[in-house]
Structure formats: C-alpha cells, structure tokens
C-alpha positions in Angstrom: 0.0 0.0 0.0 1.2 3.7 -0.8 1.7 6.1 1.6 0.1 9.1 0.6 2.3 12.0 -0.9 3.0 15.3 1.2 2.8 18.2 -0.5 6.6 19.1 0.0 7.7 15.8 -1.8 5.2 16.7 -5.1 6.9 20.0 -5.0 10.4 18.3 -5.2 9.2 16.1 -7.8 8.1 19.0 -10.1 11.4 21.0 -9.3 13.2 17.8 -10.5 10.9 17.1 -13.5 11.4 21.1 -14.5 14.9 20.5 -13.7 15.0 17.5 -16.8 13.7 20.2 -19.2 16.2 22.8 -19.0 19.1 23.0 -21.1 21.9 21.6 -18.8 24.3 19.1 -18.9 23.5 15.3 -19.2 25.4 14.7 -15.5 22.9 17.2 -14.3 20.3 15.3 -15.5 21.2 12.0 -15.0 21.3 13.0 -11.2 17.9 14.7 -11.2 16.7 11.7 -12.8 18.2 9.3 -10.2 16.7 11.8 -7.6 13.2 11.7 -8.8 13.7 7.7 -8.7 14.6 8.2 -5.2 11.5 10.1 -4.3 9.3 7.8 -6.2 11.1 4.5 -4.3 10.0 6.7 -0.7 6.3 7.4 -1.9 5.4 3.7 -3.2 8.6 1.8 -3.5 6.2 -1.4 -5.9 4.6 2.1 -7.7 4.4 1.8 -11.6 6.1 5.2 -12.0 9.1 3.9 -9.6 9.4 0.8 -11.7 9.1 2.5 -14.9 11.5 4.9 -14.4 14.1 2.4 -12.8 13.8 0.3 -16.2 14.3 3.6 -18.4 17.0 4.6 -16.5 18.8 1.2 -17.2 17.9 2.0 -20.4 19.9 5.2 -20.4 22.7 4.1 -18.6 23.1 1.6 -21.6 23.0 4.2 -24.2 24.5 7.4 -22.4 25.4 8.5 -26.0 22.1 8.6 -27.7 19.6 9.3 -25.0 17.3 12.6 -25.0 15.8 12.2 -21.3 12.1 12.8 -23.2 10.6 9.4 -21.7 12.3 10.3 -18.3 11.2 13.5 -18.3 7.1 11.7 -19.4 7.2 9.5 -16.8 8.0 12.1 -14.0 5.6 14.5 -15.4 2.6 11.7 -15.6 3.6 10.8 -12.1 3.6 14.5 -10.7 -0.1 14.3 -12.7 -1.4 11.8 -10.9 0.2 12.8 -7.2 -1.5 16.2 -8.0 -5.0 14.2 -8.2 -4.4 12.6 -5.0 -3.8 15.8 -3.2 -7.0 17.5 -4.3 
C-alpha cells in the first residue's frame, strides 16, 4: 500500500521534472533523474512510475550516447499528474 504524498515531496518532484527540461548538462540530469527515482522509491517503492522509471534509467545508462531524457522526463511529469489528483 502507498503512503500518501505530502505536499513538500510533489513540489520536489516537479522541481526535479522542471529541472530535466532545462538546457543543462546530461550529468545534471542523469542526477535529477536518479533523484526523482529516489523520491518515487519513498512514496510507493512497488509504484508503476518507480518501476518504470528504474527500467528507463537502465535503459539510459546503456545508451548514455544517444539518450534525450524525453521518456524520463514523461514519466515524472505523468507521475507528478497523478500525485497532483491525489492531493486535491
């Protein structure tokens, strides 16, 4: 069973999805990325966002060379939709 999602964690989950969209570099977003997974793991650690974004980040971490972060960056941003549901 979840726990249900503060407030304060969906805000850090948006700042880390905005934070994939910017024009930085890829180590900045491979660690924004990995912190959004962590985040994910502490709401519902068996979650479908947590375990799609674990297997996409494999998948990145396999193709560092020719990865965008565009299905990272969908997966947090579905996830922060459907936290934002729950709240209200």
């Amino acid at each position: 069973m979840a726990k249900p999602i503060t407030l304060s964690q969906l805000e850090e989950l948006k700042r880390f999805n905005n934070n994939l969209s910017l024009y930085s570099s890829q180590e900045y977003k491979e660690y924004m990325a990995d912190n959004a997974l962590q985040m994910l793991n502490d709401i519902e650690f068996f979650g479908a966002f947590h375990r799609k974004l674990m297997v996409e980040l494999g998948i990145y971490y396999f193709h560092k060379d020719k990865y965008d972060f565009n299905m990272i960056n969908f997966i947090i941003s579905n996830a922060v939709k459907h936290y934002e549901e729950q709240i209200n």
